[in-house]
C-alpha positions in Angstrom: 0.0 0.0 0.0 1.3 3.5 -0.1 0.0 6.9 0.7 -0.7 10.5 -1.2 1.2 13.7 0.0 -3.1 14.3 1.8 -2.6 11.0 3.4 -4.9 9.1 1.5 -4.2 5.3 1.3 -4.7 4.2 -1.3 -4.2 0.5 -3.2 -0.5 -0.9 -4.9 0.6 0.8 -7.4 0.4 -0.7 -11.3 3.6 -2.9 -11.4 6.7 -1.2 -13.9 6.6 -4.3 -16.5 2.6 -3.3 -17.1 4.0 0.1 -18.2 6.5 -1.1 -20.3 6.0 0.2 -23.9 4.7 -2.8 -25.6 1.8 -3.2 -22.9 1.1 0.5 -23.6 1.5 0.7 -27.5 -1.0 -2.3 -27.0 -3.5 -0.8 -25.1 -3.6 2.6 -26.7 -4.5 0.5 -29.7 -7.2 -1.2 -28.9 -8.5 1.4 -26.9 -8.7 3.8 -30.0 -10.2 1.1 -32.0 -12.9 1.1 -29.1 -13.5 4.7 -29.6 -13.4 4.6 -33.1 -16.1 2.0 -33.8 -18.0 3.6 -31.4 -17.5 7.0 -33.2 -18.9 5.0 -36.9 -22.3 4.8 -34.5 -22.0 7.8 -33.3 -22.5 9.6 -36.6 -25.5 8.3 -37.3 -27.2 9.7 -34.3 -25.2 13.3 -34.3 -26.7 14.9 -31.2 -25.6 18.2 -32.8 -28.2 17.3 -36.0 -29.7 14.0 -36.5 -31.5 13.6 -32.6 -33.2 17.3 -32.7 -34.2 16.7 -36.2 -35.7 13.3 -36.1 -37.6 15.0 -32.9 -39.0 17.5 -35.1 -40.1 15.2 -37.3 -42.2 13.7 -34.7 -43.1 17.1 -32.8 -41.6 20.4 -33.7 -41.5 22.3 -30.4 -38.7 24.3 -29.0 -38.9 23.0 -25.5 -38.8 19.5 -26.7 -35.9 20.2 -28.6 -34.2 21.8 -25.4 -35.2 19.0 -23.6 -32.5 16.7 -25.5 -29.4 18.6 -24.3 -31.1 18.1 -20.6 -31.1 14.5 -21.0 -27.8 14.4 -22.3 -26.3 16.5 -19.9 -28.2 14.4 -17.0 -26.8 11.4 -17.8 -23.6 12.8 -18.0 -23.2 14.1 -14.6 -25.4 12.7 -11.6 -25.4 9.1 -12.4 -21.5 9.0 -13.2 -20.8 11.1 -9.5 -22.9 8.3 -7.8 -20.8 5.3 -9.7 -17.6 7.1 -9.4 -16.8 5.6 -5.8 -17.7 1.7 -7.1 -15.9 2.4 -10.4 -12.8 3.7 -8.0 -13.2 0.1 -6.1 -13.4 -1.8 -9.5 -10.2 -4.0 -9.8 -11.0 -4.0 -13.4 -12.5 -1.0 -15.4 -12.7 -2.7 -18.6 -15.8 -5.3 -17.6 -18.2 -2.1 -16.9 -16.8 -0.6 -20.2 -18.2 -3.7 -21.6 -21.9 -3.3 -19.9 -22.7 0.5 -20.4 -21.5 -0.1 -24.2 -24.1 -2.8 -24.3 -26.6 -0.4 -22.7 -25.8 2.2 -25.2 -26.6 -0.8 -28.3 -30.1 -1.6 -26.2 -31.2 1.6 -26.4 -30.9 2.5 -29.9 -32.4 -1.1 -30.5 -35.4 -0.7 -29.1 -36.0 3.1 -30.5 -35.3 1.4 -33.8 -38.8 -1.1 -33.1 -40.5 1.3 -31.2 -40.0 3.8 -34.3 -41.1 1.0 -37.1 -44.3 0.1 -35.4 -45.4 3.9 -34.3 -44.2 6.2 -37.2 -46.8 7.9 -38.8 -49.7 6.2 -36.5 -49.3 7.6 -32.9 -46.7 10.8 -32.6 -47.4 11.8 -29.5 -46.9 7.8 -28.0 -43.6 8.0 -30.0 -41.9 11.1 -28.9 -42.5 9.9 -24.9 -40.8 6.5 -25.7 -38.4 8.7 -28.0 -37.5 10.9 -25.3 -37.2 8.1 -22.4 -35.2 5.6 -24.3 -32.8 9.1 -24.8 -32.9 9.1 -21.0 -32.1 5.7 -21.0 -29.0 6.3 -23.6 -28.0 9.3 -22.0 -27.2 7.4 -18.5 -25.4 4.9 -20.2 -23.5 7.1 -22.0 -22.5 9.5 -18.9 -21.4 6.0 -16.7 -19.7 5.0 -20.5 -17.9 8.3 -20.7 -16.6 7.5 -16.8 -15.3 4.1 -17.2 -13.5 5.1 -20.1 -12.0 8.3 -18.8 -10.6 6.1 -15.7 -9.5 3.8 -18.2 -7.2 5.6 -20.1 -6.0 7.4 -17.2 -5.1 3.8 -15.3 -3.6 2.8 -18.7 -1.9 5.5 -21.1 0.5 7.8 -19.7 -0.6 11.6 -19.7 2.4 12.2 -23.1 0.9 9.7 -24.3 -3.1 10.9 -24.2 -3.1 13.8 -27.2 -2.2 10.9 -29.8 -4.5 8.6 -28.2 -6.9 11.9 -29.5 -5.6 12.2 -32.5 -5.6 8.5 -33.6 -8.9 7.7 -32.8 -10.2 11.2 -33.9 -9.1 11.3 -37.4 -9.1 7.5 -38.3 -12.9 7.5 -36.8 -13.9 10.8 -38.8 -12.4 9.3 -41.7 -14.7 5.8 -41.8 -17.4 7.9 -39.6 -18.0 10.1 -43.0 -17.9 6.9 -45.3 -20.5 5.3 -43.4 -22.2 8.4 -43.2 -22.1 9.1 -46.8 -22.5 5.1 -48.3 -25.9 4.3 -46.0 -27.0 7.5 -44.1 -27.1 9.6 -46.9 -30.2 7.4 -49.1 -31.8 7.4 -45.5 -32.0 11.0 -44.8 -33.3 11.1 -48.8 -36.3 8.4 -48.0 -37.3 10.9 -45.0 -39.2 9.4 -42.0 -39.7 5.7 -43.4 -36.0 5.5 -42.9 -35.2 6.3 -39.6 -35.6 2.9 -37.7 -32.8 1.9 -40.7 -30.8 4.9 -38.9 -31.4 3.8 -35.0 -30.7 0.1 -35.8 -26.9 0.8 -37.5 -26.2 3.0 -34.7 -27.2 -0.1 -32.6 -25.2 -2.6 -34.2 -21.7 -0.6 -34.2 -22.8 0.0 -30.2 -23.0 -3.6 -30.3 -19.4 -4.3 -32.3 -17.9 -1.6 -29.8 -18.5 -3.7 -27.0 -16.3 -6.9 -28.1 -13.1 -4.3 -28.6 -12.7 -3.8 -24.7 -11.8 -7.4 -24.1 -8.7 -7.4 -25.9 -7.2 -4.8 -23.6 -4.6 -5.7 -20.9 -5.7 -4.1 -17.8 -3.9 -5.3 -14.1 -6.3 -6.0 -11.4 -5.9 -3.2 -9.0 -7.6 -2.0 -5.8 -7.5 1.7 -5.9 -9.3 2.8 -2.9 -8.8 6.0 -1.0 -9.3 6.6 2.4 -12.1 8.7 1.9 -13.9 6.0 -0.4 -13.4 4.0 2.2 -15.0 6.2 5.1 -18.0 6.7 3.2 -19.1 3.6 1.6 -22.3 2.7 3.0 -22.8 6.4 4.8 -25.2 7.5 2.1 -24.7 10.4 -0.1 -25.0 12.7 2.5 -21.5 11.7 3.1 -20.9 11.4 -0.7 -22.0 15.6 -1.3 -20.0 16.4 2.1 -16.9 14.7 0.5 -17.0 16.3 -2.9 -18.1 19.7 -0.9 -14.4 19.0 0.5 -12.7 18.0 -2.5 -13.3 21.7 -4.8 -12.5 23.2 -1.5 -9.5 21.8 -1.5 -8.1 21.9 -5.0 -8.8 25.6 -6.8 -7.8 24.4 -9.6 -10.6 21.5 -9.7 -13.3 24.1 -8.9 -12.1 26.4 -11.1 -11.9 23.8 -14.1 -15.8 23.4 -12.9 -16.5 26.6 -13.4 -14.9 27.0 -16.6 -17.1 23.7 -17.7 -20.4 25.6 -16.5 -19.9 28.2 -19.0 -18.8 26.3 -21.6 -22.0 23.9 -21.2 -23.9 26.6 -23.0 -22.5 26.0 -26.3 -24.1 22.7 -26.1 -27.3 23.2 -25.4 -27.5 25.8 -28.1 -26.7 23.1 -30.9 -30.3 21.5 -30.8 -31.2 25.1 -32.5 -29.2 25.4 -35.2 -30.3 22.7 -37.4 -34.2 24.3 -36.7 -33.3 27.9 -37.3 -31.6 26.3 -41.0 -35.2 24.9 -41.4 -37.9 27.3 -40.2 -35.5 30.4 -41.3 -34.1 29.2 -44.4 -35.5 26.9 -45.9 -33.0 24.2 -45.6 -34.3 20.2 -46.3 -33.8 16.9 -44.8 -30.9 15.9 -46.8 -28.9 19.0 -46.2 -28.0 17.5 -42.8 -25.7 14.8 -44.3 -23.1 18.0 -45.6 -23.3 19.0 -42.0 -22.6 16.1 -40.4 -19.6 15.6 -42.7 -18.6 18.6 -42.1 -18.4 18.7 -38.8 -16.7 15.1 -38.7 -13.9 16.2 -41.0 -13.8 19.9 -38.3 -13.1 17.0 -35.4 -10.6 15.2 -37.0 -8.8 18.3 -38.5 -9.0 19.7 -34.8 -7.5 16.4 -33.2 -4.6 17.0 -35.5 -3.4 20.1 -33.7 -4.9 19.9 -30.5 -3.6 16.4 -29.9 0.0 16.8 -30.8 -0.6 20.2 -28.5 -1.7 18.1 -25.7 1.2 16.0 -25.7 3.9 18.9 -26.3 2.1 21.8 -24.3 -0.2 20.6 -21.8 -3.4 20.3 -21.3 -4.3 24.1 -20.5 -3.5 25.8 -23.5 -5.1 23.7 -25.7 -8.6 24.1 -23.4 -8.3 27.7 -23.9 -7.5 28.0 -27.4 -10.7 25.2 -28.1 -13.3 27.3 -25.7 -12.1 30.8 -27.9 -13.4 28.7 -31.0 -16.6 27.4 -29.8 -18.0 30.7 -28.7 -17.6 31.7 -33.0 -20.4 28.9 -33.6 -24.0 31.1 -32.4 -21.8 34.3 -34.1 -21.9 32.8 -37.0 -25.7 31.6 -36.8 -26.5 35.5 -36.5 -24.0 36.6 -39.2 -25.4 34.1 -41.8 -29.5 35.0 -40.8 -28.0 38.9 -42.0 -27.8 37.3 -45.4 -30.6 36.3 -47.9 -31.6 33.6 -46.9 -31.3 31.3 -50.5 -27.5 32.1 -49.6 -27.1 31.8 -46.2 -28.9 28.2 -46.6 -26.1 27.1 -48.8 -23.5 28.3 -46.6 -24.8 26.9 -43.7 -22.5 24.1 -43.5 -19.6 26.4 -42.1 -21.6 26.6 -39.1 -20.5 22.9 -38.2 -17.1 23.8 -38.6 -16.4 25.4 -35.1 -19.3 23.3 -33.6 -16.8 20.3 -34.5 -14.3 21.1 -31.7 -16.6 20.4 -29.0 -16.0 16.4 -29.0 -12.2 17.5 -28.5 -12.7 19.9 -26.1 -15.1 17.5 -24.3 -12.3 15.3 -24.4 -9.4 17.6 -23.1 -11.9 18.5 -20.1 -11.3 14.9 -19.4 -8.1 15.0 -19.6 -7.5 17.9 -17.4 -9.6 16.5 -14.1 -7.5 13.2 -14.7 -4.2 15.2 -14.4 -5.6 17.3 -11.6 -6.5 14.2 -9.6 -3.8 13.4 -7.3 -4.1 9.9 -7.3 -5.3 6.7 -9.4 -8.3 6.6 -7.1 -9.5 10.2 -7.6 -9.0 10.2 -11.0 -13.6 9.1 -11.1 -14.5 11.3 -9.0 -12.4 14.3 -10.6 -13.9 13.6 -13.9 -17.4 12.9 -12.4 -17.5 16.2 -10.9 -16.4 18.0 -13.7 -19.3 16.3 -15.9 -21.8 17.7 -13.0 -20.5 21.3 -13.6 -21.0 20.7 -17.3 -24.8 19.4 -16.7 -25.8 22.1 -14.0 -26.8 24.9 -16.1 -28.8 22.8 -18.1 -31.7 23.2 -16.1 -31.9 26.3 -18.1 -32.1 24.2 -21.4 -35.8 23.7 -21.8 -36.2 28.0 -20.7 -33.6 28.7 -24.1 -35.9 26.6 -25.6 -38.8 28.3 -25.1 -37.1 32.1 -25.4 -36.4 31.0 -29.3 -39.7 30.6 -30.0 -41.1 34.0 -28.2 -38.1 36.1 -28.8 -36.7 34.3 -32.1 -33.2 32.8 -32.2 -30.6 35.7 -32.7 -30.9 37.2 -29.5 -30.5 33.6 -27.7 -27.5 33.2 -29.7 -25.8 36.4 -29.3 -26.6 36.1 -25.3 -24.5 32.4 -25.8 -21.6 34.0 -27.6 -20.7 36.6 -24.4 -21.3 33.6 -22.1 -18.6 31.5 -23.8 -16.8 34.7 -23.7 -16.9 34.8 -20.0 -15.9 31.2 -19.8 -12.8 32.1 -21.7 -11.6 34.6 -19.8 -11.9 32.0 -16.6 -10.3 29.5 -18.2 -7.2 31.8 -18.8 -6.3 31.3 -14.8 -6.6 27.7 -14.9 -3.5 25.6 -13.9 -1.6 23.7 -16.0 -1.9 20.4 -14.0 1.7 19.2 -16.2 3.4 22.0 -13.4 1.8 20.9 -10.2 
């Protein structure tokens, strides 16, 4: 056993021969294959696009649209801070990477029946089952986004995590947009019939995802901290007090979770891009394949800088320089809505050019709790909390929702541009965890 410069006991340490460079040219291979058949899936369910579309296809409302990003974010940040203690006693992360990828296939199985038996017959019956197999996705995803975090922070050294990036970024972007463009395309053409076709693919890669994680060499540890220890089985009273304790502790946690908070408002924004294209300009149902290209090809050309960055800079740079890009996306919405709108339709597409950094910077927020954390232990609950401060303000979501359609969409989007702002000037004080 040994200790933390706090005190915390925690369990042995990985022995040397598991880091050896094999066992970790290994691992960060199959670990990038994980992510990027999970990625080919991904793209055919583009939470940015596809989801808020194929919602307004089945009831075009602006608070059901801003419900989405509430899910999303939900999932994302309670459920993982529960698990984050369990996951921290796991000896082996790889088996729960296994189940919530599994979960993640279920879901988008099951929306694909429910949606070729109700389409067309019962709307209102489809957009509750819709919206609660999201749910149902979006917890999955959040405990998904947890284990694998954890995972790669057990397993790849921190030089090592901006090329983990930038493999599976551009190789999945790459096949990502030849999926898209071989089978989603047709389906977006063939309009509603076709989405079940859509749901069930995004299963099945889920599905193929979930095989990958079995290949990787993980050592059985037990990384347990003293204060995991004090408070298993005291409830989560105990739990709040102890991650109360934890941003008290470590400014550079809470303000990384602040930072988050204001960045979080770039992403429920996105639902109302791909609406504002349609009710403002015009744009059709096959238009969203050249977005969703677009922005894939935007990830993967961002990976190549920001994950050589990562490795060669640290982690806080590259979070700043990302957060300045985002906050271009809703000034761009209200820049194009100046021109006519036959024009600004066809331009539309460079919209999804900054909104394409946001799985990267999603990614290097990651990546920064896991290099705050001091030890193997906290490295779940650092990431956890960090993916609460991104949900918080989305209680706000379903309100934006509702502003767009009384006070229209520029004014939202301009009021989301000097938020980001704000967020950038914040994250300009972070630390660089690298010189702790």
């Amino acid at each position: 056993m040994r200790r933390t410069a706090a005190g915390q006991q925690i369990g042995p340490e990985i022995p040397p021969e598991e880091h050896s460079p094999q066992r970790v040219q290994r691992n960060l291979l199959v670990i990038a294959a994980y992510q990027v058949t999970v990625r080919i899936g991904w793209i055919f369910k583009t939470e940015t696009i596809i989801m808020p579309a194929i919602l307004d296809a089945v009831a075009d409302a602006g608070f059901l649209r801003g419900m989405l990003p509430v899910i999303g974010r939900f999932g994302q940040s309670l459920p993982p801070l529960a698990f984050a203690s369990r996951l921290s006693r796991m000896p082996l992360k790889k088996r729960p990477l296994v189940v919530t990828t599994l979960a993640l296939a279920s879901c988008f199985g099951l929306l694909a029946a429910a949606w070729s038996v109700l389409a067309g017959r019962h709307p209102l019956l489809l957009a509750v089952i819709y919206l609660t197999l999201y749910a149902g996705f979006a917890v999955s995803n959040g405990l998904n986004l947890l284990v694998l975090a954890t995972l790669q922070g057990k397993l790849v050294p921190v030089a090592s995590r901006g090329r983990l990036m930038l493999l599976n970024t551009t190789v999945g972007s790459v096949l990502a947009i030849a999926a898209a463009v071989v089978l989603l395309g047709p389906w977006l053409e063939a309009g509603e019939s076709a989405f079940d076709n859509i749901f069930l693919t995004t299963a099945v890669f889920f599905a193929l995802a979930a095989f990958v994680p079995m290949l990787i060499h993980e050592p059985a540890t037990l990384s347990e901290s003293a204060a995991d220890s004090g408070r298993r089985g005291q409830g989560i009273a105990a739990a709040l007090r102890s991650w109360k304790a934890m941003l008290s502790a470590d400014p550079g946690l809470a303000r990384l979770c602040l930072v988050a908070m204001f960045f979080s408002v770039a992403l429920f924004l996105f639902p109302h891009y791909q609406a504002f294209a349609r009710d403002r300009l015009g744009t059709q149902l096959p238009s969203l394949l050249s977005w969703v290209v677009v922005q894939n090809v935007a990830t993967g050309l961002a990976s190549v800088v920001a994950g050589p960055a990562t490795d060669r800079r640290g982690t806080r740079i590259v979070l700043v320089g990302l957060l300045a890009c985002t906050a271009i996306t809703p000034l761009l919405v209200v820049g194009l809505s100046l021109l006519p709108h036959a024009t600004a339709g066809q331009l539309f597409w460079l919209v999804y050019v900054p909104l394409g950094i946001n799985p990267i910077l999603m990614r290097t927020f990651s990546n920064a709790a896991l290099e705050l954390a001091p030890d193997l232990a906290s490295q779940p609950r650092y990431v956890s909390l960090v993916g609460v401060a991104l949900a918080a303000p989305f209680v706000v979501s379903p309100g934006v929702g509702f502003l767009v359609d009384v006070i229209g969409f520029q004014p939202v989007f301009l009021g989301g541009t000097v938020v980001i702002g704000l967020g950038v000037s914040l994250a300009l004080g972070l630390p660089e965890p690298r010189n702790r």
